[in-house]
DRENKE-58300 format. One line per 3 residues: number of its first residue (from 1); their letters; for each residue x, y, z of N, C-alpha, C. Coordinates in steps of 0.05 Angstrom, whole numbers, always signed. Atoms other than C-alpha are relative to their C-alpha. Layout:
// residues N
NUM	A	X Y Z X Y Z X Y Z; ...
// end
This chain:
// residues 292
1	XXX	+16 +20 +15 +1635 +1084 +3532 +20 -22 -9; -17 +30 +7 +1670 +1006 +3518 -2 +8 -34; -15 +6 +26 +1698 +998 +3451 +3 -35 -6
4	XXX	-7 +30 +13 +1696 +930 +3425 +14 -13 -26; -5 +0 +25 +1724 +902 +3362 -5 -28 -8; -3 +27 +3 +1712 +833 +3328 +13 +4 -24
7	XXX	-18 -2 +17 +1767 +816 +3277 +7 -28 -9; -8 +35 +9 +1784 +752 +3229 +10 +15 -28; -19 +3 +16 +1823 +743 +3168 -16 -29 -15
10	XXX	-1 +25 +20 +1811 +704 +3099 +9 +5 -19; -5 +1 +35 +1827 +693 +3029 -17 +15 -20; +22 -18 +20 +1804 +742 +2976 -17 +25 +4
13	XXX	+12 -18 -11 +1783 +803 +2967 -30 +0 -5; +24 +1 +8 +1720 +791 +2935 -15 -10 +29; +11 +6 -23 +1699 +747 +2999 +6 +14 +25
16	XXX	-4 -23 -19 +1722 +799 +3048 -17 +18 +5; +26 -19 +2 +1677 +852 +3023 -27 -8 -1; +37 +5 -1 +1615 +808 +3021 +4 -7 +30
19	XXX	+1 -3 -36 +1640 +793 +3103 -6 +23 +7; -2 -27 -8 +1650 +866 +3109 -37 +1 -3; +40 -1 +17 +1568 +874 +3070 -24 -13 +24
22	XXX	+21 +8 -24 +1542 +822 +3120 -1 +7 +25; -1 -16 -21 +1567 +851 +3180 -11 +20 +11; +12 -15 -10 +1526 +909 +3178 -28 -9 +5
25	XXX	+32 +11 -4 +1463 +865 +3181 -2 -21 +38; +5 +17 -33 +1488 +838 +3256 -16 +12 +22; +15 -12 -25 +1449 +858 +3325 +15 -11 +14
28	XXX	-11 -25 +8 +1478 +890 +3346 +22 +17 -12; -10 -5 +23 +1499 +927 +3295 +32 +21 +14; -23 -11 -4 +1572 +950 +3287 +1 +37 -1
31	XXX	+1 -24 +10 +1585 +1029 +3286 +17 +2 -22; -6 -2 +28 +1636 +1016 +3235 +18 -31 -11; -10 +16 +15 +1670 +971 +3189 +26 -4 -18
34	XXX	-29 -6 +21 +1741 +964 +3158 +4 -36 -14; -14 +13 +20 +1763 +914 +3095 +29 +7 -1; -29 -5 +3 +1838 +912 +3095 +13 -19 -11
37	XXX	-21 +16 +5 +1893 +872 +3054 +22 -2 +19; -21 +0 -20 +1950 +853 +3100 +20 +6 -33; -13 +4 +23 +2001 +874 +3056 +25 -12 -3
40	XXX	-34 +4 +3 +2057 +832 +3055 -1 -31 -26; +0 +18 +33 +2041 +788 +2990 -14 -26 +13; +9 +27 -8 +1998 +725 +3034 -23 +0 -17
43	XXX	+25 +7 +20 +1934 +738 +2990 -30 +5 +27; +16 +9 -26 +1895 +742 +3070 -3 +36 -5; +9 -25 -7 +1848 +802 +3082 -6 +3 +25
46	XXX	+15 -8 -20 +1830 +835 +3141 -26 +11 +12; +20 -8 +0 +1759 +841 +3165 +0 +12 +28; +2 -7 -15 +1743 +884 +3220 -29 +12 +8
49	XXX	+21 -16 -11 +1679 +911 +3267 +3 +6 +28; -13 -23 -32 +1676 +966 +3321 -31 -1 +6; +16 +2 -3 +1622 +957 +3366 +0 +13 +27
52	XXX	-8 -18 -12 +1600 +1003 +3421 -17 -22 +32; +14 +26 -28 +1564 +935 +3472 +10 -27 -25; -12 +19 +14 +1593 +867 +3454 -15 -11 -20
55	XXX	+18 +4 +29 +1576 +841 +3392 -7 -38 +7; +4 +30 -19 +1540 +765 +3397 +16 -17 -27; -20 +19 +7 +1588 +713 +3387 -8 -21 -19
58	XXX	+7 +22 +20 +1544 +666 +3354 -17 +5 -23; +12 -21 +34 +1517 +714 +3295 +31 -5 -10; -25 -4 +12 +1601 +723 +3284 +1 -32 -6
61	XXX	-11 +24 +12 +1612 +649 +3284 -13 -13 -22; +16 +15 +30 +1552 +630 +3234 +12 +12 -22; -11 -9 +25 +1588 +685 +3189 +30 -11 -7
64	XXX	-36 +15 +13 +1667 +654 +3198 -15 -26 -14; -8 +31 +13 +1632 +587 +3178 -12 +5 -36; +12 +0 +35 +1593 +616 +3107 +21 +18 -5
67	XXX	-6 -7 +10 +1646 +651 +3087 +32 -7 +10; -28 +10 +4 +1705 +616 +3104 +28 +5 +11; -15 -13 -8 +1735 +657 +3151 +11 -10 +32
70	XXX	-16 +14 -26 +1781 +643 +3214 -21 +17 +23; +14 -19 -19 +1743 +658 +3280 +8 +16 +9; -5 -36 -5 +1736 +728 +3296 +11 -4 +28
73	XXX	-9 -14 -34 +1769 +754 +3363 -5 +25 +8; +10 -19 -19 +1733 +796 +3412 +14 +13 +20; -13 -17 -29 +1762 +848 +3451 -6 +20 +6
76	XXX	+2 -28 -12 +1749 +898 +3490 +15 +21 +10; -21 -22 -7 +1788 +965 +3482 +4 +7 +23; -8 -16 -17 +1812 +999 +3536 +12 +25 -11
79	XXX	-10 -39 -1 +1820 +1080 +3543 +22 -4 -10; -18 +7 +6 +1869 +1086 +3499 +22 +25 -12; -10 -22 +11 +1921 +1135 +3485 +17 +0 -32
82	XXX	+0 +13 +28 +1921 +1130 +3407 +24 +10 -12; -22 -8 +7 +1977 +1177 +3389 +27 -18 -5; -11 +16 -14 +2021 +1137 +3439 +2 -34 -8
85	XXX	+3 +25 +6 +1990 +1077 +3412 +18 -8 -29; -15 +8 +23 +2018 +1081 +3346 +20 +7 -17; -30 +9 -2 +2083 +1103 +3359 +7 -22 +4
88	XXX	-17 +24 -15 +2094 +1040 +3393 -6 -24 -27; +10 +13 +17 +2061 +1007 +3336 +19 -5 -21; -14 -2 +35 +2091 +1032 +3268 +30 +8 +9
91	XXX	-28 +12 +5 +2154 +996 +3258 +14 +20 -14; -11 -11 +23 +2209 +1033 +3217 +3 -23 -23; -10 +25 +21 +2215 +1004 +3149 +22 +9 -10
94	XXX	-24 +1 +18 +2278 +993 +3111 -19 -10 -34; +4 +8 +24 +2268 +999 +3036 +20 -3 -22; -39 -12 +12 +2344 +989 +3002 +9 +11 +15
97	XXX	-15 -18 -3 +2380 +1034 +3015 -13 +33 +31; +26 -20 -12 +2329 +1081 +3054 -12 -12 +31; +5 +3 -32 +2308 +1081 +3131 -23 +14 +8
100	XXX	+18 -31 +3 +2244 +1115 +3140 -17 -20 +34; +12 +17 -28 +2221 +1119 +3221 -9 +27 +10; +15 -23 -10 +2188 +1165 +3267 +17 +4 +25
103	XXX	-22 -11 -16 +2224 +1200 +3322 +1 -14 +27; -6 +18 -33 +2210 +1150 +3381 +20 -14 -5; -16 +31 +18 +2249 +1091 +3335 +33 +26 -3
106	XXX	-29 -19 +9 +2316 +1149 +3326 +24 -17 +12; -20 +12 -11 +2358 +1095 +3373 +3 -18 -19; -6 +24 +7 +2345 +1047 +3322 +22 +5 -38
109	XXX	-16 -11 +22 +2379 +1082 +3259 +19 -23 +0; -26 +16 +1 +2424 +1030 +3227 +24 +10 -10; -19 -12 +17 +2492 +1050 +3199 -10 -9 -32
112	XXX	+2 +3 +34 +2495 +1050 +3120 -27 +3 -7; +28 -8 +4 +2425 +1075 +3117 -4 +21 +2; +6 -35 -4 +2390 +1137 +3095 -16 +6 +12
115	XXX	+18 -8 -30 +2352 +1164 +3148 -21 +19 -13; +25 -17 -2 +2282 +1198 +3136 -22 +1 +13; +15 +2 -15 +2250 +1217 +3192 -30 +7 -12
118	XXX	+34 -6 +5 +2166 +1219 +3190 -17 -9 +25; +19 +0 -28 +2125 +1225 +3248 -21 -21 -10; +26 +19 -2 +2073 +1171 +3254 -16 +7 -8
121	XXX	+28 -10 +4 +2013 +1225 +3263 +4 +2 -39; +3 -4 +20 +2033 +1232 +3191 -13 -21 -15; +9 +21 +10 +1981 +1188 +3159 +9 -9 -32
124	XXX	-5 +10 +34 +2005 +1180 +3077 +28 +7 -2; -24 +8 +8 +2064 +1163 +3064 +29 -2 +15; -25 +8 -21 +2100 +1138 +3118 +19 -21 -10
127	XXX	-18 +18 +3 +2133 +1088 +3088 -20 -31 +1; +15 +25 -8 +2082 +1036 +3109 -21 -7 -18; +28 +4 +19 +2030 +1036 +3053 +22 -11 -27
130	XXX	-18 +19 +27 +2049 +993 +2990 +14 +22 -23; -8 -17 +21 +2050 +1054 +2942 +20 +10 +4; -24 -10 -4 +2102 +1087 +2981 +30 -11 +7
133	XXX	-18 +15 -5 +2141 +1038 +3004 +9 -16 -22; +3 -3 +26 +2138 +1018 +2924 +21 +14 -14; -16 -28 +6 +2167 +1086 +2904 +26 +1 +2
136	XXX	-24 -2 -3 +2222 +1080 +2945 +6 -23 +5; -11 +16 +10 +2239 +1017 +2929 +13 +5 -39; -12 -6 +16 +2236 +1037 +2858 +24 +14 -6
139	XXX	-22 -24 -5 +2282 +1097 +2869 +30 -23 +11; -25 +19 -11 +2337 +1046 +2907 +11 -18 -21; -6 +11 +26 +2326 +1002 +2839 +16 +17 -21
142	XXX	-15 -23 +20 +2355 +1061 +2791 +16 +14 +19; -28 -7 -4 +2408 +1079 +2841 +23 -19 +0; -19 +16 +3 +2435 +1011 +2844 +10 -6 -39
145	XXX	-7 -2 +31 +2433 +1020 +2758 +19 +19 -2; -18 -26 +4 +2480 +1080 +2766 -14 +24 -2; +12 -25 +9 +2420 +1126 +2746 +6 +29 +19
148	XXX	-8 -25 -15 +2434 +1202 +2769 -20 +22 -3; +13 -18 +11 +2389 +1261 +2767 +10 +21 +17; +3 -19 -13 +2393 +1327 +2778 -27 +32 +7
151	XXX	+20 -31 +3 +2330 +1365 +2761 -28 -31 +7; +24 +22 -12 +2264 +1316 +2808 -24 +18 +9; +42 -12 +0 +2182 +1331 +2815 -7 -19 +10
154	XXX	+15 +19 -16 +2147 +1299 +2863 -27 +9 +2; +25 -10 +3 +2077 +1307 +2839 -25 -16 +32; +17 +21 -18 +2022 +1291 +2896 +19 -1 +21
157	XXX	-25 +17 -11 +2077 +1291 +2943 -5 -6 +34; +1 +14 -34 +2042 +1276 +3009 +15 +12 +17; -22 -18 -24 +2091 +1286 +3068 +26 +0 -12
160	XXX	-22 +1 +24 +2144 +1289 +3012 +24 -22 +1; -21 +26 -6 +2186 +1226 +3033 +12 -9 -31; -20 +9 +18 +2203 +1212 +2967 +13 +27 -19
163	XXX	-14 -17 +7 +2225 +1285 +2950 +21 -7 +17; -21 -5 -28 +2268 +1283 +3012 +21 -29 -9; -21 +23 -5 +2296 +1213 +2997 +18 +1 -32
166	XXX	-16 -7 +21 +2321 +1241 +2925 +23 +17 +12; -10 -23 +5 +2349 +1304 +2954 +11 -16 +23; -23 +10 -17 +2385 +1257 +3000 +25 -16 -12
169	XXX	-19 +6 +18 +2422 +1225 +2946 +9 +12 -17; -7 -11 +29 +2427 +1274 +2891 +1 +38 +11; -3 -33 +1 +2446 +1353 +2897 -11 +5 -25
172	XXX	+9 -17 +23 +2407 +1387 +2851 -27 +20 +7; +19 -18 -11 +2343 +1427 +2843 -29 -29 -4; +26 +23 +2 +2279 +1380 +2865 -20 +9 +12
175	XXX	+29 -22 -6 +2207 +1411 +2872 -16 -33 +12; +25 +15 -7 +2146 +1378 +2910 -20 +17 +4; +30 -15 +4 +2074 +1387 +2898 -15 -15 +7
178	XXX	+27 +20 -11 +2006 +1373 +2925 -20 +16 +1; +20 -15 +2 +1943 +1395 +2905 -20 +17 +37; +4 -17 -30 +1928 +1419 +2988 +19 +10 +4
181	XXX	-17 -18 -14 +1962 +1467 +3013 +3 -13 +38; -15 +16 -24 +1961 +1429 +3083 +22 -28 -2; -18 +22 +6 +2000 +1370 +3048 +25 +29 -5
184	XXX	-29 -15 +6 +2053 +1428 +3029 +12 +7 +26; -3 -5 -24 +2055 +1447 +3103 +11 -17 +14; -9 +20 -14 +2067 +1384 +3128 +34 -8 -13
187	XXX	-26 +6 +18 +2120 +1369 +3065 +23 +30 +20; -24 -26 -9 +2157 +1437 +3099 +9 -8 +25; +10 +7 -22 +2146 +1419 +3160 +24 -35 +5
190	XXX	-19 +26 -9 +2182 +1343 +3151 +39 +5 -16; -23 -9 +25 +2238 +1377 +3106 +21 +13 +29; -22 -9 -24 +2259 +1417 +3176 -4 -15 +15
193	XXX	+0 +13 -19 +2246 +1364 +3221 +25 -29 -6; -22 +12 +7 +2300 +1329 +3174 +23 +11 -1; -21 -8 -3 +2349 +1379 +3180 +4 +2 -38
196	XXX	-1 +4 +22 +2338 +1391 +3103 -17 +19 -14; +5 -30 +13 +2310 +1464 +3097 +3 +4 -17; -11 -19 +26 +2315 +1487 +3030 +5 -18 -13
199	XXX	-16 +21 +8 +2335 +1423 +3006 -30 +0 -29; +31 +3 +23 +2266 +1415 +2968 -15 +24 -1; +31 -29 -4 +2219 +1470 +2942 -22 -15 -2
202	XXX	+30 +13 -13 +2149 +1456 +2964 -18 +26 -10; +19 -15 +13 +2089 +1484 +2922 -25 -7 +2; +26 +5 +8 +2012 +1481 +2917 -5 +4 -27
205	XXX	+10 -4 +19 +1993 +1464 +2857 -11 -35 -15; +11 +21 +5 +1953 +1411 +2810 +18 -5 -24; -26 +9 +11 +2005 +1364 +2769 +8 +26 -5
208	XXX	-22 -11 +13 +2046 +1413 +2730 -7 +32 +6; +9 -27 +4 +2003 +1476 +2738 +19 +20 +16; -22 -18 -18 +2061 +1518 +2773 +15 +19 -15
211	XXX	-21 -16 +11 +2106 +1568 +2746 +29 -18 +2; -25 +16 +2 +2167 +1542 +2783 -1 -36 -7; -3 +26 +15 +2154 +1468 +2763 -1 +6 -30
214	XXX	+2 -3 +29 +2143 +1489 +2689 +29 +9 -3; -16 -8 +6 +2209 +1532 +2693 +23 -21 -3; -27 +17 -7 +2257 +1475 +2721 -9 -22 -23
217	XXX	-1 +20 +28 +2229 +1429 +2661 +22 +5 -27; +3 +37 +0 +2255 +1371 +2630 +7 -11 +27; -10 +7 -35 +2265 +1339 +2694 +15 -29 -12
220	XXX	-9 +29 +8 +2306 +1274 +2696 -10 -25 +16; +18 +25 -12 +2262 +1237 +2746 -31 +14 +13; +31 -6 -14 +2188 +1241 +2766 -20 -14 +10
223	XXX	+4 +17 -17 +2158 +1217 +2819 -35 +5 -3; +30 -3 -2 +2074 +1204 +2816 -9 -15 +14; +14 +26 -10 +2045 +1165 +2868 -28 +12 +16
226	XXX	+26 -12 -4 +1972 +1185 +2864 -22 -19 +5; +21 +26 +9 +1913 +1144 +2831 +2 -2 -31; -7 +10 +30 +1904 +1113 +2766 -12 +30 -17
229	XXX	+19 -13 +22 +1848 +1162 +2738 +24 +22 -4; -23 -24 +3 +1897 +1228 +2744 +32 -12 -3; -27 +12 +18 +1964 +1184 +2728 -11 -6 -30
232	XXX	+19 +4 +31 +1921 +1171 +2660 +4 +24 -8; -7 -23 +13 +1908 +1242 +2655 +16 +12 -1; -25 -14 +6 +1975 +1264 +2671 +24 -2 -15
235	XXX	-25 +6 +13 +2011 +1221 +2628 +7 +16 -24; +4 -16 +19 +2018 +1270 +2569 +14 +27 +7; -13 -25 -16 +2039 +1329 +2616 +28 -16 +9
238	XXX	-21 +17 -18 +2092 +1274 +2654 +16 -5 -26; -9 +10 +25 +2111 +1259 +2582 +22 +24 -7; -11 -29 +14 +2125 +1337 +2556 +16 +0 +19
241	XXX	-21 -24 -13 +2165 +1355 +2620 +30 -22 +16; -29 +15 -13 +2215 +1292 +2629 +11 -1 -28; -23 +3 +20 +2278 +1292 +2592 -9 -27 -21
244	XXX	-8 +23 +19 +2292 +1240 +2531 +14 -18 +18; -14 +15 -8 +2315 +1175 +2571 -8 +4 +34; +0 -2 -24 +2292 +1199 +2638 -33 -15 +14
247	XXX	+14 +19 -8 +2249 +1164 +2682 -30 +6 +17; +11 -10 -7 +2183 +1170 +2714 -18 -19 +21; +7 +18 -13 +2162 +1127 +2781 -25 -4 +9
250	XXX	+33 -12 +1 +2085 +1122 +2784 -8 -26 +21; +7 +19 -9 +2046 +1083 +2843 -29 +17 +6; +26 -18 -9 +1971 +1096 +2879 -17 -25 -23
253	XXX	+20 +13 +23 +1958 +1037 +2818 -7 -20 +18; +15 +21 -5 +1912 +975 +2839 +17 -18 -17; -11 +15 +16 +1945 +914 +2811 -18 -4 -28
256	XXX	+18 +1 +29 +1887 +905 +2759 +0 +27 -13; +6 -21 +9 +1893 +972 +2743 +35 -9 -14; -14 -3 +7 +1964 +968 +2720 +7 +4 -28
259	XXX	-9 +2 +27 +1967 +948 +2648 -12 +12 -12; +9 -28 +12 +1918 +1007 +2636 +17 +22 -6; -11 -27 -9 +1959 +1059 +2665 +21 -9 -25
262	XXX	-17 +2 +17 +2022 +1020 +2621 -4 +9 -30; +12 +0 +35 +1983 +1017 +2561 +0 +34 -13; -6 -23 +10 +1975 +1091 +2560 +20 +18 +2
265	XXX	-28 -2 +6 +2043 +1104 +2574 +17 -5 -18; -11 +0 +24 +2063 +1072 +2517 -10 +12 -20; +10 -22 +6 +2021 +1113 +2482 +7 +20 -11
268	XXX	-14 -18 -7 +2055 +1170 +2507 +29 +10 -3; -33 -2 +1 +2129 +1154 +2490 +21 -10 +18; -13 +15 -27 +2151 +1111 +2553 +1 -29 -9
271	XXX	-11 +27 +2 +2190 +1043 +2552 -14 -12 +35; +4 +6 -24 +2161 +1004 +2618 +30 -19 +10; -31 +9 -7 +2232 +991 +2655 -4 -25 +14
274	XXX	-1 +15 -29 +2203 +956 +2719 -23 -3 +10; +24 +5 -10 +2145 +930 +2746 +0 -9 +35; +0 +16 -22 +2135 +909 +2823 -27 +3 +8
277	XXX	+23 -3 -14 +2076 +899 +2866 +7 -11 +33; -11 +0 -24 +2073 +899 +2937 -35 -3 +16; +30 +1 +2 +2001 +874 +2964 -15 +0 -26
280	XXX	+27 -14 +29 +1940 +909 +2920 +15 +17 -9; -24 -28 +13 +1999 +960 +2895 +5 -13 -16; -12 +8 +25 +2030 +963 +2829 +23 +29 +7
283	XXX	-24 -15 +6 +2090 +1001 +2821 +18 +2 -16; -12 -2 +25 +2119 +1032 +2758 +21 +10 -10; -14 -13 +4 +2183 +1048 +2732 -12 +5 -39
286	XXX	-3 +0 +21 +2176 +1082 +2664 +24 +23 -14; -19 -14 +21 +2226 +1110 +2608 -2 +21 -11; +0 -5 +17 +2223 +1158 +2560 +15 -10 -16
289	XXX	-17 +11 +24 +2243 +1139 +2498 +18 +28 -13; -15 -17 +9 +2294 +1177 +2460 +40 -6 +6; -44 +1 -2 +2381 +1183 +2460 -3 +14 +37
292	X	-5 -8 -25 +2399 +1188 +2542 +18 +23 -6
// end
């Protein structure tokens, strides 16, 4: 069966999602629909529709002209081997200090860079989504401060890329957690595919609820890159189990969401060190307060 797609780009997200809204009212109608930010700070979203017989050209162009958008482009997929496809696709990113690629890109390793491999199929937290690529930016920010740790929690920790990119700079003891037990599988799973066995312990559990994460508390860095609602409720737990002076790198925030999540951080006993954003991401460094 043909695969089609029609695809355009504009300003704003608000007008994106009422393109996205009208789109399902075309004949013929799309099977689905994706809203996307490009994320590299232009302010341009991406509208997209998948259509399974070509979609008519002059329904799409009455919608680029009420809503302001560049004309869509029609194409028709071809059989496609998707795996394959997006190896060839996803770029490695450099974030500082940090190299994060998937094992086709292994020729492209630069010198003076830390290498963390992550398979493509790995969808969250390749490196390519703002929150993570955020994270470890923040992390590269507090190594170029001198900061050091030896006791790290990587709550939520996805395919654990930012346990792994601690326990690539720092010898100590550093736990990762993720409320699925198939995210812990995968976190094990990218830990030996790094040559970095044992390097991280890998747990199921929800924030703090663990034995061995409770034991290795105060920690001196902690990594959260979830969502706002559960960074809200965890700030209080994230509070009790980091040291005096130690730090705690929180993303998964919406830029409007940010000065919530801050607000109840301070709250909580946290100095806000660092702010960045990266697209619709926010990305937080925070403090505890207290004698380092």
């Amino acid at each position: 069966m043909p695969t089609f797609t029609a695809l355009t780009t504009l300003t704003g997200k608000a007008a994106a999602e009422n393109l996205g809204e009208a789109m399902e009212r075309l004949d013929p109608e799309p099977t689905g629909i994706g809203v996307f930010e490009v994320e590299d700070g232009s302010g341009l979203w991406e509208v997209g529709g998948y259509f399974t017989e070509a979609p008519d050209e002059t329904a799409l162009a009455v919608l680029t002209a009420a809503f302001g958008a560049k004309p869509f482009v029609v194409s028709e997929l071809p059989e496609t081997d998707w795996v394959a496809h997006v190896r060839r696709e996803l770029a490695p990113v450099e974030a500082g200090r940090f190299f994060v690629y998937g094992s086709h890109d292994a020729d492209k390793l630069p010198k003076n860079r830390i290498p963390l491999l992550i398979e493509a199929a790995m969808a969250f937290g390749t490196g390519h989504h703002g929150t993570t690529l955020g994270c470890l930016n923040a992390l590269d920010h507090l190594l170029d401060q001198g900061f050091s740790a030896t006791k790290v929690a990587d709550i939520g920790c996805g395919t654990a890329v930012l346990a792994m990119a601690a326990a690539r700079v720092w010898n100590g003891d550093i736990l990762a957690s993720d409320i699925d037990q198939v995210a812990v599988d995968v976190a094990e799973a990218n830990l030996k595919a790094n040559g970095m066995s044992g390097a991280v312990r890998c747990v199921e559990a929800a924030g703090f609820d663990h034995p061995d994460l409770k034991a290795l508390a105060p920690y001196d860095l902690i990594f959260a890159n979830i969502l706002k609602g559960p960074l809200v409720a965890l700030s209080p737990e994230i509070g009790a189990n980091l040291r005096d002076g130690g730090h705690a790198i929180l993303s998964g925030i919406l830029n409007e969401q940010a000065d919530d999540v801050v607000a109840v951080y301070l709250q909580n006993g946290f100095n806000l060190s660092n702010r960045s954003e990266i697209g619709e991401w926010t990305t937080l460094i925070l403090t505890k307060q207290g004698a380092i």
